[in-house]
N, C-alpha and C positions, 0 to 999 in steps of 0.2 A: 387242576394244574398247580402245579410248584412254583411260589417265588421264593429264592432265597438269597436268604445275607449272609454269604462268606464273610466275615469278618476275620482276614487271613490271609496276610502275604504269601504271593505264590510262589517265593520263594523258602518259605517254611512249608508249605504244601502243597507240593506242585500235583500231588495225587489227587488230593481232591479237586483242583483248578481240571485235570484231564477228566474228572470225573466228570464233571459239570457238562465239560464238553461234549462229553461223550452223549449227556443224558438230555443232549440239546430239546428231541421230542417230546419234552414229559413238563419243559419248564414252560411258566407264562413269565420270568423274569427273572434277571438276578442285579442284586443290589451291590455294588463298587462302593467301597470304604476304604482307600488306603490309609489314612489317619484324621478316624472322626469327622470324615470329609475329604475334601481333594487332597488335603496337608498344603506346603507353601509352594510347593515345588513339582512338576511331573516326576514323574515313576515309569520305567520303562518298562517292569514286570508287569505292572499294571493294566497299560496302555495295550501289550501284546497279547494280556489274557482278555481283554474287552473286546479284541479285535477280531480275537477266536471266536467268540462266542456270537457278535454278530455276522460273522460270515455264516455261524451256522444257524442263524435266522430266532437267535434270542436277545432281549430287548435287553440293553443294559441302564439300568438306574443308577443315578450320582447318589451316595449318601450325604444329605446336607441336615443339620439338626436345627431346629427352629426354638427349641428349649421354652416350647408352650407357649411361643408370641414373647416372650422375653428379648431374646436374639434382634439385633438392629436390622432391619432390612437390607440395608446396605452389605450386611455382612453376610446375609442370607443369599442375595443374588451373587455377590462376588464367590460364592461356593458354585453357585449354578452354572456361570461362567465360567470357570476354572475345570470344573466335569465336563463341559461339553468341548472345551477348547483340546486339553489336554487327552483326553480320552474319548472325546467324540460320542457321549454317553447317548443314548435313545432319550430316556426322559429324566426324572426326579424322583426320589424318595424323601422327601420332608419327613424326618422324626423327630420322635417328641411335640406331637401336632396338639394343640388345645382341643374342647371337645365341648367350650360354653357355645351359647351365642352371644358372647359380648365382643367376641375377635375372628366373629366372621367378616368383619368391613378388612381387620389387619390380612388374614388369609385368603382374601380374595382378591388384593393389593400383590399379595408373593406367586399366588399361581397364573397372574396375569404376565408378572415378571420372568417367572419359568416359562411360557408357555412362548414368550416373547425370546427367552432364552434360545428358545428353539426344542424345548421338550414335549415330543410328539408322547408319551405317556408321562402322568400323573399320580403319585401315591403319596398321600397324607396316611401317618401313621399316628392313630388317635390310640391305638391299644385298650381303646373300649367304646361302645356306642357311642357319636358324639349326637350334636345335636342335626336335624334333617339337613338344617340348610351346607351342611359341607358336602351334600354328596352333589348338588350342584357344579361345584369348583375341581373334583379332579374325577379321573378316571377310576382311582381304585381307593376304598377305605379299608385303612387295619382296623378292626372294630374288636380286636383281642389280642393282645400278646402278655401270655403271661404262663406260667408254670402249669404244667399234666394237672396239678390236686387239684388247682382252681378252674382251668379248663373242666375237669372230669365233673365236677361239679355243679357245671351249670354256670359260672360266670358270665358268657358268650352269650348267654340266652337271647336271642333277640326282639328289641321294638318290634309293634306293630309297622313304625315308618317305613319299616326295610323292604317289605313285601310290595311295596309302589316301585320295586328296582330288581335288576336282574341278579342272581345269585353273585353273576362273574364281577358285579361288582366291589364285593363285600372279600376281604383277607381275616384269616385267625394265625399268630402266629404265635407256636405253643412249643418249649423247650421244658428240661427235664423230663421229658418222654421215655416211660419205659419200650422194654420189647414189647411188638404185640399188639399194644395200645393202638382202641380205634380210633385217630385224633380223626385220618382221612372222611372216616362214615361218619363223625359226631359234627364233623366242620359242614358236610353237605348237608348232615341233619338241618343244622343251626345257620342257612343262606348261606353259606359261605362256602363259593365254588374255588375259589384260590388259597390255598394255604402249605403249611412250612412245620413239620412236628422233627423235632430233631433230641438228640440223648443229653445234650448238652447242659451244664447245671451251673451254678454260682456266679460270679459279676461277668462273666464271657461267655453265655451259649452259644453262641453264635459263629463258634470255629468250628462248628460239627457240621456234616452235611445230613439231610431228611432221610429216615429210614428209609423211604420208599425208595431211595435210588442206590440201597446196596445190592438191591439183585443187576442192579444194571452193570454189565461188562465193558 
């Protein structure tokens, strides 16, 4: 299954936003970012593309950044808030999640507050194995985001911990993707039934939609 982060006003892209739509049976997610988070203000393009996508029975996630437990908590749920008010998002995507165990007591404090928020799914985005006790706290872990060479490589390899969990819990999410490229076979290799391999390259991959949904009509 596909989660992906449009990172891309649908009004710059409204083709890929119908894309998404269209590819409603293929996704397990997609993640809502209109600026770096909800921004100050609703969004009405925003609001309408979220609204498409769960009528057609896909889970929308707030993009909120936690910037590694840096980020004041207060600031963290006022994002959580503002996605679920505004856009009536399904659950959360916390990025830039930490990956010690020294801020497990801090992240288990914000997915209490999310989860109070009213987000029926969870994703912490650690973009590499963290340590076990976070898969307690949400529904889904990124346990890889990072470029093709370093994915093709073996970065992603995973812990033994992971195999005490079901694949669908575990995300890789891999840009700079060539054509071709087995990300889909090497993600399930590597437990990980949910993932996102897109062409996309340098400080914005993330405007590009996942190979696997261009044969989709």
């Amino acid at each position: 299954m596909l989660l992906v982060p449009l990172y891309e006003h649908p009004a710059d892209r409204p083709e890929a936003w119908e894309q998404l739509i269209a590819s409603a049976g293929r996704l397990h997610s997609v993640v809502l970012n209109p600026a770096s988070g909800p921004g100050e203000a609703p969004d009405a393009r925003f609001a309408a593309v979220a609204a498409r996508l769960r009528e057609a029975g896909v889970p929308v996630l707030g993009y909120t950044d936690t910037d590694y437990g840096r980020r004041p908590h207060a600031d963290v749920v006022q994002d959580l808030l503002r996605h679920r008010d505004w856009y009536d998002a399904d659950g959360a995507f916390l990025d830039q999640a930490a990956s010690g165990p020294e801020l497990l007591p801090h992240y288990g404090r914000l997915t209490v507050a999310a989860r109070a928020a009213g987000a029926r799914m969870l994703v912490l985005n650690h973009g590499v194995h963290p340590h076990p006790g976070y898969a307690a706290l949400a529904d889904l872990l990124v346990t890889f985001e990072g470029p093709w060479d370093a994915y093709r490589d073996g970065a992603s390899a995973p812990p033994p911990w992971t195999a005490d969990h079901p694949a669908d819990r575990f995300c890789h999410l891999v840009y700079a993707v060539p054509p071709h490229a087995p990300a889909a076979q090497l993600a399930a290799e590597r437990h990980a039934a949910v993932h996102c391999a897109v062409p996309g390259t340098g400080a914005h991959p993330w405007g590009t939609l996942p190979y696997a949904l261009e044969t989709v009509g």
